[in-house]
C-alpha positions in Angstrom: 117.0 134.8 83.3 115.8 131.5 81.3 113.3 129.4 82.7 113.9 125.8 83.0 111.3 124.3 81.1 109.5 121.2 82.9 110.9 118.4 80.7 114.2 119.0 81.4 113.7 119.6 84.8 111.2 115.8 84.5 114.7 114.4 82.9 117.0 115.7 85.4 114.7 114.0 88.3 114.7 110.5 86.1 118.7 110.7 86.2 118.6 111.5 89.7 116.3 108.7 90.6 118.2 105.6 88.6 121.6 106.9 89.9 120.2 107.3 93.6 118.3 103.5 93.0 121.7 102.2 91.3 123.7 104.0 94.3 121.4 102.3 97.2 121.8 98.6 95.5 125.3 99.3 95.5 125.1 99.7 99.2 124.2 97.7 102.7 122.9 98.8 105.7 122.4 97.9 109.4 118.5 97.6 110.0 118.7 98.1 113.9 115.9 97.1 115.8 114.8 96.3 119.1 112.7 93.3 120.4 111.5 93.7 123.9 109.5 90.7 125.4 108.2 90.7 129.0 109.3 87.0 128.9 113.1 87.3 128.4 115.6 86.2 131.1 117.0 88.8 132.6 120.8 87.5 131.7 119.9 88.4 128.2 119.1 92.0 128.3 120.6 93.8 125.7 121.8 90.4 124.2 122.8 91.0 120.3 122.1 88.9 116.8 123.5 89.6 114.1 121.0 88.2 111.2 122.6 87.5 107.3 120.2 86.7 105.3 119.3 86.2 101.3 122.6 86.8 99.9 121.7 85.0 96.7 125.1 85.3 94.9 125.0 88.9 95.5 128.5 90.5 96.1 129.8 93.5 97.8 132.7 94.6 96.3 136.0 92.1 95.9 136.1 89.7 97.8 132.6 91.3 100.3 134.7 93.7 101.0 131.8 96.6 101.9 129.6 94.0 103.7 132.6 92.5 105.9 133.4 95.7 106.5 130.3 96.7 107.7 129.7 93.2 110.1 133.1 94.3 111.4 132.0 97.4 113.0 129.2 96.1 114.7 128.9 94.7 118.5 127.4 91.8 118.8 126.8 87.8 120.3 125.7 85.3 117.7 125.2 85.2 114.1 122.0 83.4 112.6 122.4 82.9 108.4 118.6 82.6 107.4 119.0 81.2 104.0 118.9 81.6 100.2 122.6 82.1 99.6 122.4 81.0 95.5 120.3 82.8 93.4 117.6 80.7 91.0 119.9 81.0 88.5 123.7 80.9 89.7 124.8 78.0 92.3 128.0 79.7 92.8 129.3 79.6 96.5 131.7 81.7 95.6 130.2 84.7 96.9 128.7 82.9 100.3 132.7 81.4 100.9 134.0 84.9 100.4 131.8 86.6 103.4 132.1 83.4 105.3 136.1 84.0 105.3 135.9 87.5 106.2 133.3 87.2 109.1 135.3 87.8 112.5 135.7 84.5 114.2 135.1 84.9 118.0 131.5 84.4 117.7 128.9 81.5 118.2 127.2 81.3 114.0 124.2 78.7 113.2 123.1 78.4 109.1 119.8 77.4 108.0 118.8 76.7 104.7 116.3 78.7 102.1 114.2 77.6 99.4 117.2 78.0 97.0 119.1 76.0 98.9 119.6 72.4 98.1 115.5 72.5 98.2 115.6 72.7 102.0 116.9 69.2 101.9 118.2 67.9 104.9 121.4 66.4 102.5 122.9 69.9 103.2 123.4 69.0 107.0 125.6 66.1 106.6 128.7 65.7 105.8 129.6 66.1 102.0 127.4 68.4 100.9 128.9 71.5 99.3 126.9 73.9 102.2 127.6 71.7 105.0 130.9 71.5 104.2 131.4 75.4 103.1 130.2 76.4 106.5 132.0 74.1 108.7 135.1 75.1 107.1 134.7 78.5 108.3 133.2 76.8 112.1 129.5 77.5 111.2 126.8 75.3 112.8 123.6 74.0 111.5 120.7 74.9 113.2 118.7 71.9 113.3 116.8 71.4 115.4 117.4 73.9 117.6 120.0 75.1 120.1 120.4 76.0 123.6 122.1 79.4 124.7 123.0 79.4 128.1 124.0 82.4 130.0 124.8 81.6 133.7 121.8 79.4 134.8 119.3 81.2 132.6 118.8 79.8 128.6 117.1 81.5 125.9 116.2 78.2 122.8 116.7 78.7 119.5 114.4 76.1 117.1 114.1 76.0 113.5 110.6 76.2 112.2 108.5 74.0 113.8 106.5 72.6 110.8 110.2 71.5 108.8 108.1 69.0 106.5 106.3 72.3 104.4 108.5 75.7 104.9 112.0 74.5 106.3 114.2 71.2 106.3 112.3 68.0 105.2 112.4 65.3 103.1 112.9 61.7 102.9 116.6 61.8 102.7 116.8 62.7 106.9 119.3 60.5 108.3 118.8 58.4 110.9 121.3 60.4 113.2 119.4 64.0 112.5 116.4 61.6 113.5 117.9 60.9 116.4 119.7 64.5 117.2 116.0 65.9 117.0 114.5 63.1 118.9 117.3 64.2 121.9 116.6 67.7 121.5 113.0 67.6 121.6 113.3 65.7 124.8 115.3 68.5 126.2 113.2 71.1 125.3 110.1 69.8 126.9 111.6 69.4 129.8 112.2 72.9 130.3 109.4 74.9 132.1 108.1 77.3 129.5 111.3 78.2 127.7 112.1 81.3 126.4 111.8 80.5 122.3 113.3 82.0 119.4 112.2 80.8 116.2 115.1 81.0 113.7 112.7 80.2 110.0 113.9 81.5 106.3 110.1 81.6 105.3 108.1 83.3 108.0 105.6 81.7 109.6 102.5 84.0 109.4 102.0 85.7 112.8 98.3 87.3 112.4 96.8 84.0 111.2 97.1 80.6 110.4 96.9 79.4 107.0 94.2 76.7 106.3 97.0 74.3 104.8 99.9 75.1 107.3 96.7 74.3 110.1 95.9 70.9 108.2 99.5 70.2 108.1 100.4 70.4 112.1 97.3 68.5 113.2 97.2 65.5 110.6 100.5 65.4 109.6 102.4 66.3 113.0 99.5 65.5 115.0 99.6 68.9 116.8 96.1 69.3 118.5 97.0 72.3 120.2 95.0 76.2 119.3 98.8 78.1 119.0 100.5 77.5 115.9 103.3 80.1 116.7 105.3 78.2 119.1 107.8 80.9 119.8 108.7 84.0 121.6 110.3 85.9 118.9 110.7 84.7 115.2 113.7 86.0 112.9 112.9 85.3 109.3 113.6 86.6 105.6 112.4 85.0 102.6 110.6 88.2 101.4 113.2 90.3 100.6 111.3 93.0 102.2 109.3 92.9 99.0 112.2 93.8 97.0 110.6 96.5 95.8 108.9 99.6 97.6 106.9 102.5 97.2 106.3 105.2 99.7 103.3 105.0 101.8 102.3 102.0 99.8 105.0 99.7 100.9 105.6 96.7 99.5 104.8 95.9 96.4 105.0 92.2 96.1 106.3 89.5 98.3 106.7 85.5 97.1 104.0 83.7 98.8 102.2 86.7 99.7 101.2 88.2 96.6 100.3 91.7 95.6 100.3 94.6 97.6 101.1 92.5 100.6 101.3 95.1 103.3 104.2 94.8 105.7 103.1 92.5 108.5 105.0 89.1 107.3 107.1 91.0 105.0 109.2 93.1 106.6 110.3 94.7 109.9 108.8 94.1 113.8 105.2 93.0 114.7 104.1 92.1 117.8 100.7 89.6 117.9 99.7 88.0 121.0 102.6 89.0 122.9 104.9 87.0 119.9 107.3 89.1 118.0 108.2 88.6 114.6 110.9 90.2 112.3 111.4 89.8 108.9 115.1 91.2 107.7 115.2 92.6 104.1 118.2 90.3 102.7 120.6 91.3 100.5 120.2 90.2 97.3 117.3 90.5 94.4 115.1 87.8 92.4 113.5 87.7 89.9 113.9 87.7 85.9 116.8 90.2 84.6 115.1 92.9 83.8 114.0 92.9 87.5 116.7 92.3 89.9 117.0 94.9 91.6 115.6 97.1 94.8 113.4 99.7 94.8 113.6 101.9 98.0 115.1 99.1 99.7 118.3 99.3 100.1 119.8 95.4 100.7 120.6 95.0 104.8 121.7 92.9 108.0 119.6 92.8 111.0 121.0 93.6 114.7 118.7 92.4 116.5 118.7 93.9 120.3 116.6 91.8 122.6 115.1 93.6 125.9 113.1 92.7 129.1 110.4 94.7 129.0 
């Protein structure tokens, strides 16, 4: 019997390896995690969100025909869209309309925007604009600022990122009714003894320490003067596409705004500082020049998110 020699068998595990990587972008998953928080109200044990995020143009077969699919068999209460749905290079809405119109329609759905979108320019909230348009067509919500989810007499809040003038919607172009829409809500909110807070953010806001800029921001600019700069519970984010690419036990090999070798706290999946919970979902689509877009290890996803009492 022949011996295989070792550069065949070196080709043959190549082969396998760019038709396994070609095979997973191909694909979607459901990255299902659990978020237990001594804090929640009991109503919401075991209440579900469903989390879309970085689409960037990226399509699932005709029409999203894998990726509706795959929504469709899941159980679930809300839907949160956490941004980028263009790529840098394609504005196409194309893609975004298509799983819009399959998505089932018996569900609450909020949209925020990404860095890709509109430039995180409050425009895209009013009336007119291509996204705000696109998503009320199919009965989708902006999230800004926030939102009140009331289950019997017990509310869980959901708020956009708290610090809208540097990571989410900002600008000079805000309207003097979103003024006054956040004004009301704000009120609202503090009069609510402690609420239960989820932050809904594209970009995440760094859970393990506060940047020196994001820190000179909130107390000159916003005039916060208290110590906590994560004003949330929970925070659902993406941005990173999970670091698009992946190597096993290294993780992550790069991840915008984070650099090099970033690790995974920030990046991608649940962590848990301070008794606030953070998770960043993985996205679906890919950045990057040509040569580049696509995942390594990381095959695109949606998040169902489970929330618990612990």
């Amino acid at each position: 019997m022949k011996k295989i020699k070792p550069v065949w068998i070196v080709i043959g595990a190549v082969i396998v390896f760019i038709l396994g990587t070609i095979w997973s972008n191909l694909h979607v998953t459901v990255d299902n995690v659990t978020l237990a928080h001594n804090r929640l109200p009991a109503a919401f044990d075991d209440y579900k969100i469903l989390q879309i995020s970085d689409l960037q143009g990226k399509e699932f077969g005709d029409n999203q025909k894998r990726l509706v699919k795959l929504i469709k068999k899941q159980e679930y209460d809300l839907v949160v869209f956490t941004g980028d749905y263009i790529s840098e290079e394609e504005e196409d809405l194309q893609p975004l309309e298509s799983l819009l119109k399959g998505m089932p329609k018996n569900k609450e759905m909020y949209y925020i925007l990404g860095d890709k979108d509109a430039d995180n320019s409050t425009a895209a909230l009013k009336k007119g604009d291509r996204f705000y348009d696109l998503f009320a067509k199919y009965n989708v919500k902006p999230l800004y600022p926030g939102m009140e989810i009331k289950k019997g007499n017990e509310s869980i809040w959901l708020k956009t990122n708290p610090y809208v003038g540097m990571n989410e919607v900002g600008g000079s172009d805000i309207s003097s009714q979103l003024i006054e829409e956040k004004e009301e809500f704000e009120v609202r909110f503090k009069e609510q003894q402690d609420p239960f807070t989820i932050e809904i953010a594209h970009r995440p806001t760094e859970i393990d320490y506060e940047d020196t800029y994001l820190h000179e921001y909130r107390t000159s600019t916003l005039n916060d003067t208290g110590k906590e700069w994560r004003h949330w519970d929970i925070s659902l984010n993406g941005h990173t596409l999970g670091g698009q690419f992946r190597l096993p036990i290294i993780g992550p090999l790069y991840a915008p705004n984070f650099g090099l070798f970033p690790g995974k706290v920030n990046v991608t999946g649940v962590h848990t500082v301070d008794n606030h919970t953070q998770y960043v979902n993985s996205g679906l689509g890919v950045s990057g020049p040509l040569f580049a877009k696509f995942r390594l290890f990381n095959t695109p996803s949606i998040g169902l998110i489970t929330l618990k009492t612990k």
